[in-house]
C-alpha positions in Angstrom: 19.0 9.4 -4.2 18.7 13.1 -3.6 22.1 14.4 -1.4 20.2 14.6 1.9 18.2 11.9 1.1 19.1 8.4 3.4 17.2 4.9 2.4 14.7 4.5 4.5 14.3 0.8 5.8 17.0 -0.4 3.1 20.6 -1.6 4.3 23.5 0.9 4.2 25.8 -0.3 0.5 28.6 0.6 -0.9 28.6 0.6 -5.1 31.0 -2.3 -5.2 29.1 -4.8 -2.4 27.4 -7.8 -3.7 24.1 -8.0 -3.9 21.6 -11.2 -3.6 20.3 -11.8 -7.2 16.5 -13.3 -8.2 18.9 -16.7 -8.4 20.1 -16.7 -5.1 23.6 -16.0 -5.7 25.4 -12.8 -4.6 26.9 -10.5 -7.3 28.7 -7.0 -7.8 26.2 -4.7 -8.2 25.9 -3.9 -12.4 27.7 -0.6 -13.4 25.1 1.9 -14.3 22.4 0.1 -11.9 19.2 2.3 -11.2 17.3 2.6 -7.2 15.1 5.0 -5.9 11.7 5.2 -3.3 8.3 5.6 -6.1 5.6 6.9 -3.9 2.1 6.5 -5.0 -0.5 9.1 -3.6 -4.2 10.2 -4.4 -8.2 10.0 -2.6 -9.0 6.8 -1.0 -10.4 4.1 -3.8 -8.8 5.9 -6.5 -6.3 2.5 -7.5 -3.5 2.8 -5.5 -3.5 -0.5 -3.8 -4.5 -2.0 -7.1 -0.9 -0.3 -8.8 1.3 -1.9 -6.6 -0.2 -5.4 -6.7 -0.4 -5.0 -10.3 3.2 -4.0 -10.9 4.4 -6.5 -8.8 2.7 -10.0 -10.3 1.3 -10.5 -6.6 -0.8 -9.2 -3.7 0.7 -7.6 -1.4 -1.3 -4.7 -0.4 -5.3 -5.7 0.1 -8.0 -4.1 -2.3 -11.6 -4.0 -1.3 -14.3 -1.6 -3.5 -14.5 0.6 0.1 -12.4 3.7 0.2 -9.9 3.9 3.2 -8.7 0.2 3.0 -5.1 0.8 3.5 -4.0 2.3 6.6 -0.2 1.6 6.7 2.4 2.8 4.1 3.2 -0.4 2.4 6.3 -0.9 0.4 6.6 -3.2 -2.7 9.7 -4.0 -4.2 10.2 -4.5 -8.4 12.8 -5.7 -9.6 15.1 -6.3 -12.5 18.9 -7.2 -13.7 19.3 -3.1 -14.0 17.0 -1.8 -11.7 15.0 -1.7 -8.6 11.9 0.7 -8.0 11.0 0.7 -3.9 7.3 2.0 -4.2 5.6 3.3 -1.1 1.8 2.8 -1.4 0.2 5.1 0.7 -3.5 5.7 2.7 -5.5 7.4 0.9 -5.6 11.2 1.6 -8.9 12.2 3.9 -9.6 15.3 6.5 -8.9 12.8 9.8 -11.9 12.6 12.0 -9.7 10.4 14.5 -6.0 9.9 15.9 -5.6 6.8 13.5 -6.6 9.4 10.3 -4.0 11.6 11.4 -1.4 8.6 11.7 -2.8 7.6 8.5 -1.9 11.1 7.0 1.3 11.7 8.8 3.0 8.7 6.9 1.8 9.5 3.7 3.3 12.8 4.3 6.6 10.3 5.5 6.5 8.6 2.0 6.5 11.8 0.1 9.3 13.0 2.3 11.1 9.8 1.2 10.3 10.3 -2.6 12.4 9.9 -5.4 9.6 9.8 -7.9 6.2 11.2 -6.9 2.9 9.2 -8.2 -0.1 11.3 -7.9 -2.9 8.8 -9.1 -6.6 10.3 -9.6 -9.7 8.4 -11.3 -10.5 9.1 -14.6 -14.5 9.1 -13.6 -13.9 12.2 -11.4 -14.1 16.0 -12.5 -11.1 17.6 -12.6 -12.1 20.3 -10.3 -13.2 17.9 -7.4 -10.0 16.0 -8.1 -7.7 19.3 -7.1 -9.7 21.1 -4.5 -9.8 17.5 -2.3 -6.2 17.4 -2.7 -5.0 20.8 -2.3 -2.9 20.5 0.9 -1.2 17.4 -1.0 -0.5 19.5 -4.2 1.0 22.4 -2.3 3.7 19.3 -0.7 4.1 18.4 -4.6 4.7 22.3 -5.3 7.9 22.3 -2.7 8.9 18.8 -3.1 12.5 18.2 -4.9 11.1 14.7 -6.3 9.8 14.9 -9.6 5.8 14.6 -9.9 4.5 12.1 -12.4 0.2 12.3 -12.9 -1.4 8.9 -13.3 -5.2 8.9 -14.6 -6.2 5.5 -13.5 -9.5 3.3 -14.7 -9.2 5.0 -18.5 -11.1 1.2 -19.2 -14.3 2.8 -17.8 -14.1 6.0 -20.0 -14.2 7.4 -23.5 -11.1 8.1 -24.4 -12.0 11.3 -25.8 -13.8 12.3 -22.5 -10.1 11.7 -21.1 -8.7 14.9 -22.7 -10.3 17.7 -20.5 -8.5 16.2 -17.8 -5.6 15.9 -19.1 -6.1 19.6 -20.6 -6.7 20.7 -16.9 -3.8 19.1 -15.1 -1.2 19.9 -18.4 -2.2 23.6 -17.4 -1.0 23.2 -13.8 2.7 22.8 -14.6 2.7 20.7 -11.9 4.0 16.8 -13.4 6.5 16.1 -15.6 4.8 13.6 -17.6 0.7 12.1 -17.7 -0.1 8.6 -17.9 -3.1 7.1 -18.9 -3.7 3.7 -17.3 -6.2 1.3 -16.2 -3.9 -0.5 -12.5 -6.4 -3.4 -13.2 -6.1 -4.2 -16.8 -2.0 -3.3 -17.0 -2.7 -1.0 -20.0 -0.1 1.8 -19.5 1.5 0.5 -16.3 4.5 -1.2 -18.5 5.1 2.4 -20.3 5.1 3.6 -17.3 7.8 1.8 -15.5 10.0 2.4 -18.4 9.5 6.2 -17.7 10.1 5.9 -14.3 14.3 3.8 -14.2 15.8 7.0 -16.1 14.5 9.4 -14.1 16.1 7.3 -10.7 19.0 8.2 -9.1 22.3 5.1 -9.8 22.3 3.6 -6.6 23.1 -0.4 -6.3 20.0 -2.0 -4.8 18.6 -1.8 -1.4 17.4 -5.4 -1.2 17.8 -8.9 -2.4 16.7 -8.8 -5.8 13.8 -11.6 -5.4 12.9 -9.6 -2.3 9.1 -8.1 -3.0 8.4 -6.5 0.3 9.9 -6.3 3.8 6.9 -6.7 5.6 6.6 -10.0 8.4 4.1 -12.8 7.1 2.5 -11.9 10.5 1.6 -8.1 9.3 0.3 -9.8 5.6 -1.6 -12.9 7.5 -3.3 -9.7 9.7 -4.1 -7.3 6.5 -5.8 -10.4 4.9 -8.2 -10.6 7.8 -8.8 -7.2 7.4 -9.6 -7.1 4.3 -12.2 -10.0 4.5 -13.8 -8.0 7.6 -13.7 -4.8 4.8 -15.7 -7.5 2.2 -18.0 -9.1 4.6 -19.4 -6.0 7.0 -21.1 -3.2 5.9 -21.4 0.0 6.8 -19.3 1.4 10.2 -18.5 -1.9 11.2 -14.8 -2.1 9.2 -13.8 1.2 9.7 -13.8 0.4 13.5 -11.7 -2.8 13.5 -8.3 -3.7 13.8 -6.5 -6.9 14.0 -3.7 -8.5 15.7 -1.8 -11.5 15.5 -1.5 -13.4 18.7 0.1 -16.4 17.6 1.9 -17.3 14.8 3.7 -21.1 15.4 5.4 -23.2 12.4 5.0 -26.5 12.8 7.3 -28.9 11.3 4.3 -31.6 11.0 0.7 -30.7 10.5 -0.8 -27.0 10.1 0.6 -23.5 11.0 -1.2 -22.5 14.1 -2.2 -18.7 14.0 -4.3 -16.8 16.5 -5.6 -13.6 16.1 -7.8 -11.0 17.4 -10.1 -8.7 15.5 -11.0 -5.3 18.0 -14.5 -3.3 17.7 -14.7 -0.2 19.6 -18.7 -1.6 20.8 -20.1 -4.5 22.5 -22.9 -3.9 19.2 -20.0 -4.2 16.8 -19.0 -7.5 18.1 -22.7 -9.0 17.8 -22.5 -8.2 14.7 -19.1 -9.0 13.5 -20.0 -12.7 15.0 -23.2 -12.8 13.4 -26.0 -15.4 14.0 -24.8 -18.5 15.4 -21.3 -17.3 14.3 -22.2 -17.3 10.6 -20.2 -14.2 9.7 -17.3 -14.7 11.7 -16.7 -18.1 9.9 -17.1 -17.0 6.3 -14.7 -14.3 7.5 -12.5 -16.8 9.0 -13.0 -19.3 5.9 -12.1 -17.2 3.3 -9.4 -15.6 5.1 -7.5 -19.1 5.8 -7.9 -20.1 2.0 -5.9 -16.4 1.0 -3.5 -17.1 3.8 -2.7 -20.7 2.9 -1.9 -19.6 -0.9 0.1 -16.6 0.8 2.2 -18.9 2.9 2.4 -21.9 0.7 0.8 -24.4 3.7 -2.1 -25.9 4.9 -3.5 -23.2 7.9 -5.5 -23.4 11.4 -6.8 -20.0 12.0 -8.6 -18.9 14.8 -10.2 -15.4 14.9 -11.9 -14.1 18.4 -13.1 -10.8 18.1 -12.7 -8.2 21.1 -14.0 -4.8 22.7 -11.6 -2.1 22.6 -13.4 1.0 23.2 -12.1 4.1 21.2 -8.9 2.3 20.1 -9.0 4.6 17.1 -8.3 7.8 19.2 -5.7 6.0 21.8 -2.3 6.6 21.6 -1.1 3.1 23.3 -3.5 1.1 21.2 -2.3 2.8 17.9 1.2 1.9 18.5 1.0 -1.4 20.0 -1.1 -2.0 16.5 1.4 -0.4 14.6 0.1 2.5 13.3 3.0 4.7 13.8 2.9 8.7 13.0 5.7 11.1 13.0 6.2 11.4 16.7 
């Protein structure tokens, strides 16, 4: 870690204390072991989300072709025998229109305080130009950040590879990243070579969790960023951006189904009409295709019910914001 820098999240360890391995035994932690935080930044929809799921083997962060899907800063966990890479995956990077944007912005300037390794993804299908001038303010936290800066040009599978090399001509010139990576988050071209680039360049630290830990975020968050997401692929238009969800009830049962109750908040009475839908058509395929992704998340058969609520302006309320857990700097 850098010298000021304290894990965020992660237990307080010693070199010498045992860690849990992927086999579920404790072990001293290997001489020479590599740890860091790998933050991954960029415009909303650029791949991001796609990275981390990618990276890890499993979904853990939900993808939807809308930009502004992921609100939270959501932390994976990969790793190996020799290393382990904590990646923060953050919301994408917008001029907030509402208290939640500038939550929203507020922790991904958190996860690039946090940095070991800075990952500053932009889309292979945009100009250059656009590219920088939407993410100036960002690139002038790169410019005085002590964590090395590492470009990724995601969705190379949709261009010419030749086509590729103005950008990479453009963003070489800066002087800005240490190294650029070609890759494609969905296909896994690149993504390997670029893991192996980022263990050297961590800091030797024993591991901050178990080592067949993936993320240290409660099945309840997950179960509730699953609804979302099927609110983000079943609604068009406004209607996504102005929901939340929350989980009211969450009970294991030791016979029969997990019981789990939650509540999906519109910020108008139209909203919720149309959230239902006819006859409550839309509300069940949301509720439908969410319980089938929750069951494979949990492993166990699933009764969900959704109601869906009227929170007026919950975007731009303090109390509403924190109870739902979108948390700024102060």
């Amino acid at each position: 870690m850098h010298s000021d820098h304290k894990p965020h999240g992660g237990p307080d360890q010693e070199q010498d204390d045992p860690v849990l391995s992927r086999d579920g035994v404790f072990r001293p932690s290997p001489t020479g072991f590599r740890c860091g935080y790998v933050t991954i930044i960029g415009l909303p929809n650029v791949g991001k989300s796609t990275l981390l799921n990618t990276i890890l083997g499993q979904k853990i962060s939900i993808v939807t072709p809308k930009p502004q899907t992921t609100r939270h800063k959501l932390l994976g966990i990969y790793s190996t025998d020799s290393c382990q890479i904590v990646f923060l995956d953050t919301p994408g990077i917008l001029k907030p229109k509402y208290l939640l944007h500038e939550r929203m912005m507020d922790n991904v300037a958190l996860a690039m305080d946090e940095a070991d390794i800075l990952l500053f993804m932009i889309d292979s299908t945009d100009s250059p130009t656009k590219s920088w001038v939407l993410q100036e303010p960002v690139i002038e936290r790169i410019k005085g950040s002590k964590a090395p800066a590492f470009l990724l040009i995601n969705k190379v599978d949709r261009v010419q590879k030749l086509d590729l090399l103005p950008m990479i001509g453009f963003y070489a010139e800066k002087k800005l990243f240490g190294e650029i990576f070609p890759i494609s988050a969905l296909k896994r071209d690149g993504v390997d070579n670029l893991l192996k680039s980022i263990v050297p360049v961590l800091p030797e630290h024993p591991p901050l969790y178990p080592l067949d830990v993936v993320s240290d975020h409660s099945e309840r968050f997950l179960v509730s960023e699953i609804i979302r997401e099927k609110v983000f692929l079943q609604c068009k238009e406004e209607i996504p951006y102005s929901t939340a969800v929350e989980i009211i009830e969450f009970k294991e049962r030791e016979t029969g189904k997990t019981f789990i109750a939650a509540e999906v908040y519109v910020e108008r009475t139209s909203q919720r009409g149309i959230l239902i839908g006819k006859k409550g058509a839309m509300l069940k395929r949301i509720g439908a295709t969410a319980r089938i992704e929750i069951e494979k998340f949990l492993g166990r058969p699933v009764f969900l019910e959704i109601q869906v609520k009227v929170r007026e302006e919950w975007r731009q309320k303090k109390t509403w914001l924190d109870r739902l857990g979108y948390r700024g700097r102060g």
